[in-house]
C-alpha positions as CSV (number, residue, x, y, z in Angstrom):
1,X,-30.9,19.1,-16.7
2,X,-32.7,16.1,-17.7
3,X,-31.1,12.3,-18.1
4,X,-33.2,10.7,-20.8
5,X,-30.5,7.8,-21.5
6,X,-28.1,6.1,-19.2
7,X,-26.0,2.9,-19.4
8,X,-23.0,1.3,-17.9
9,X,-19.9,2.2,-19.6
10,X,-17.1,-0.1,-17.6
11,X,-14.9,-0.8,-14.5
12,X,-12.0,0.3,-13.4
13,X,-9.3,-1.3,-10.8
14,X,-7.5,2.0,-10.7
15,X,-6.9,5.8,-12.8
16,X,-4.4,3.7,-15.0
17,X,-7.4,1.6,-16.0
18,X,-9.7,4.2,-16.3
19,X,-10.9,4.5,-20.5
20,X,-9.7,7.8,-22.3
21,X,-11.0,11.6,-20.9
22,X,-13.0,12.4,-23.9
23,X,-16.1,12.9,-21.7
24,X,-16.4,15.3,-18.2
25,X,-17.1,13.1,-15.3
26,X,-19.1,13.5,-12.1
27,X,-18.0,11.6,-9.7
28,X,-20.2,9.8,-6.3
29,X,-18.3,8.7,-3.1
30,X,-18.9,8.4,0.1
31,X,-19.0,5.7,3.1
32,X,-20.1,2.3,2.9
33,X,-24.0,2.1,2.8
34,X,-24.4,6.0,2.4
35,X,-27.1,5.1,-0.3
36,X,-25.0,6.1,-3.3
37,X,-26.4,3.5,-5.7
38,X,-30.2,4.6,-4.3
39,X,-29.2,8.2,-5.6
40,X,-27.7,6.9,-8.5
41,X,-30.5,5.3,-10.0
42,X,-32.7,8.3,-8.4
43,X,-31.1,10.9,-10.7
44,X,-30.8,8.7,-13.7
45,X,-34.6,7.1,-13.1
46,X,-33.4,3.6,-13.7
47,X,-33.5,1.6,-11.0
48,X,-31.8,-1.1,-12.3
49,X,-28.2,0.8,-13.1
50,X,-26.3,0.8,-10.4
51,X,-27.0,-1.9,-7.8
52,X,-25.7,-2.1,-3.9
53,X,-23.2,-5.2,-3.0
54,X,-24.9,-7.8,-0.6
55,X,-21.9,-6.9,1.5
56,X,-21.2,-3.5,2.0
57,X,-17.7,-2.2,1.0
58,X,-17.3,-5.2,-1.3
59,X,-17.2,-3.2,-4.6
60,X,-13.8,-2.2,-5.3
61,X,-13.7,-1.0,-8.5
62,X,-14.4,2.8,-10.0
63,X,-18.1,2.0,-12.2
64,X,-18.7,4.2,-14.6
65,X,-22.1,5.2,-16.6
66,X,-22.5,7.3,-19.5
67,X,-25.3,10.0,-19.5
68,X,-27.3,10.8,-22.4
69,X,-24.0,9.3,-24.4
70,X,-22.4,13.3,-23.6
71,X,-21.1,13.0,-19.5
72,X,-20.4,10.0,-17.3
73,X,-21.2,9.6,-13.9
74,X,-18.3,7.7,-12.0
75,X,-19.6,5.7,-8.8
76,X,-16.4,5.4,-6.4
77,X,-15.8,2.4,-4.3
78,X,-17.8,3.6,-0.6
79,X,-15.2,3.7,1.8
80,X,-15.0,3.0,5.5
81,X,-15.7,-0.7,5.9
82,X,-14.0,-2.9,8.6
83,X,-13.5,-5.9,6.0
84,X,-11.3,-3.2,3.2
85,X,-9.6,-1.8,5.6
86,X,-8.1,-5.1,7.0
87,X,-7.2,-6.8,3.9
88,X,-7.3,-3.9,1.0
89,X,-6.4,-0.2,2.8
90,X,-3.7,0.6,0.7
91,X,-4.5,-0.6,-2.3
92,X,-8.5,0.6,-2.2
93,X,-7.3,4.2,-0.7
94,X,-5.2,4.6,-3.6
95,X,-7.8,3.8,-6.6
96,X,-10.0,6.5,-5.0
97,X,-7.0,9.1,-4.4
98,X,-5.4,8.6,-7.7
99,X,-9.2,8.9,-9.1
100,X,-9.9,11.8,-7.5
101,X,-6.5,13.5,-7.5
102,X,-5.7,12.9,-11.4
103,X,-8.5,13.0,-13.5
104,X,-8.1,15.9,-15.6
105,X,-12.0,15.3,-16.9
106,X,-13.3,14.9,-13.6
107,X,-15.9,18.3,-12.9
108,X,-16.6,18.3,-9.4
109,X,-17.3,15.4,-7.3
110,X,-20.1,14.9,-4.7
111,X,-19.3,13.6,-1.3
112,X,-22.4,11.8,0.4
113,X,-23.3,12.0,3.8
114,X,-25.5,9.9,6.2
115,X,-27.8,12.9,7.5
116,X,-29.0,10.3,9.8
117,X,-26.0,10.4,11.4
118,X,-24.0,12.3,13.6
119,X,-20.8,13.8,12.4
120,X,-18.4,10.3,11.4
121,X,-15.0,10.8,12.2
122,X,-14.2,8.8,8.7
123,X,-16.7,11.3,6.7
124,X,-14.7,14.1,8.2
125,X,-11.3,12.9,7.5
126,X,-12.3,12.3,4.0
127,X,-14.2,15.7,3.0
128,X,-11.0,17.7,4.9
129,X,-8.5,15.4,2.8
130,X,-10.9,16.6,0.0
131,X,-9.9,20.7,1.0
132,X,-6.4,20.2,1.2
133,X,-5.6,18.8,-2.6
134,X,-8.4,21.6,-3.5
135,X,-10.8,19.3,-4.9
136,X,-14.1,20.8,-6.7
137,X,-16.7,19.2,-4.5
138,X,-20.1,19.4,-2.8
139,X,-21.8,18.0,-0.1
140,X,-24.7,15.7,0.0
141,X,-27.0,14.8,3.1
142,X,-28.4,11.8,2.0
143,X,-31.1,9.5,3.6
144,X,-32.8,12.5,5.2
145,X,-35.9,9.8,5.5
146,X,-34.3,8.2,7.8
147,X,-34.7,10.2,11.3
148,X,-36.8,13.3,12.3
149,X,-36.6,16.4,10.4
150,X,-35.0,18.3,13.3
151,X,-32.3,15.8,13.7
152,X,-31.6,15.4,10.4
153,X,-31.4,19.5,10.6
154,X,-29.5,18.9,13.8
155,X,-26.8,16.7,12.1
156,X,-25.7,18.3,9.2
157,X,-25.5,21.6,11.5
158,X,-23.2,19.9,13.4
159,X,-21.1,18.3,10.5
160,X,-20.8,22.1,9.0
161,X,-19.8,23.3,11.8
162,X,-16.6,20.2,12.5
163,X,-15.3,21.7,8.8
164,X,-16.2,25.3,9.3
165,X,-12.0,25.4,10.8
166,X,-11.1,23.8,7.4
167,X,-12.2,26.0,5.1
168,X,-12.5,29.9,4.4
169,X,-16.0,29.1,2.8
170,X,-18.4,25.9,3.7
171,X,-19.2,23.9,0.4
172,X,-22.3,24.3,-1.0
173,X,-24.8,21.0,0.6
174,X,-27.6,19.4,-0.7
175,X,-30.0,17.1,0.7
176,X,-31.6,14.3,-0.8
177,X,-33.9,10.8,0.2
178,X,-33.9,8.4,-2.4
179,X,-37.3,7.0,-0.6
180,X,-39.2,10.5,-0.8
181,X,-37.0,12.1,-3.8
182,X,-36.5,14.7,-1.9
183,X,-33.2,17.2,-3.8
184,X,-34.0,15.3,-7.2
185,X,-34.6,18.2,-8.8
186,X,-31.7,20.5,-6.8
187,X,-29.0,18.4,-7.8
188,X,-30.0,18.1,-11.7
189,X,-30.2,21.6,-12.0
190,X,-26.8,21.5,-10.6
191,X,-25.4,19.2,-12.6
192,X,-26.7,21.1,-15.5
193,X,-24.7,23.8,-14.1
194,X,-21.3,22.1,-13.6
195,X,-21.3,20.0,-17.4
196,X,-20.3,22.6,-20.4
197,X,-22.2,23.8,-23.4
198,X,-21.4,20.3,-25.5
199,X,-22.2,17.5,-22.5
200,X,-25.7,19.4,-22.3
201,X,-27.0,18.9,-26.3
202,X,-29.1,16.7,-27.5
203,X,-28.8,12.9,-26.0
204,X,-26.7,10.6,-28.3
205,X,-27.9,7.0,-28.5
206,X,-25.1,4.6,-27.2
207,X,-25.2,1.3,-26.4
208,X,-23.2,0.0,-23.2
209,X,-19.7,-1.0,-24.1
210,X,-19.8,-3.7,-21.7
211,X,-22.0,-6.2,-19.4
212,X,-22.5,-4.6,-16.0
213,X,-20.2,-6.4,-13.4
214,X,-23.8,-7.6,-11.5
């Protein structure tokens, strides 16, 4: 799977919003300064597409980026931020869960994880919530960079084995560093394997329909 063209397509307050389902979707989400936009632009190779908020959890709205003018790749609002929870909770929860519950386009979605980390009772919450409306998803250990090889190995043992009561069979993990680009490769090939026939021909030149938000 190779990205030879991507470009921001628009922004969405809410799956109401969202523009029409012509187009499969991959969706990104995780907590608050996970390093989704690092692996955003680390897939796409264009470091200048998605961009972190100078405060974290400030970006509420669902961005979304056409690939090679045949897929889009939906960046979620990151979730788990003192500042959303106080004055937005109900309002942000229900953009991402209407997203993620709804979308009839959407192919599988990938929930980021701070490998750096211990297991986060707020990641946990959200990848169980994930099982129990039997969402297509995967896990990715991101930042592995961050901290020593064997804790890094020691932390996503430990967040497998919080969910291993959840469900019958683990989802399938990756790991990825947006520094080293480290699981590059790994999740492409995935992608590649999640998109149908069509979404994988030959790019189609398109130009952005709007200004990025930044």
């Amino acid at each position: 799977m190779n990205i030879s063209s991507s470009v921001f397509y628009r922004s969405a307050a809410d799956l109401e919003s969202c523009p029409d389902e012509s187009l499969p979707e991959i969706a990104f989400v995780g907590r608050s300064n996970v390093g989704k936009s690092s692996l955003v632009n680390l897939l796409t190779r264009n470091t200048g597409l998605a961009r972190a908020s100078a405060t974290p959890g400030h970006t509420k709205t669902i961005n979304m980026f056409t690939m090679n003018g045949t897929w889009r790749l939906v960046d979620l609002p990151g979730y788990g931020f003192a500042e959303v929870a106080r004055k937005d909770s109900a309002q942000f929860s229900a953009a991402v869960s209407g997203y993620l519950e709804g979308r009839k386009n959407l192919l599988c979605i990938f929930a980021l994880i701070d490998s750096s980390l211990p297991p986060q009772d707020i990641d946990l919450e959200f990848v169980e919530w994930l099982g129990s409306v039997s969402a297509r998803f995967v896990l990715v250990f991101t930042k592995t960079d961050k901290s020593s090889p064997t804790t890094v190995k020691a932390n996503i043992a430990a967040f497998e084995e919080r969910i291993s009561g959840t469900f019958e069979k683990l989802p399938s993990s990756f790991s990825c560093s947006a520094t080293t680009r480290q699981g590059r490769d790994e999740l492409l090939r995935f992608i590649g394997t999640v998109l149908p026939p069509e979404a994988k021909k030959k790019p189609v030149k398109q130009a952005p329909l709007r200004k990025t938000p930044w």
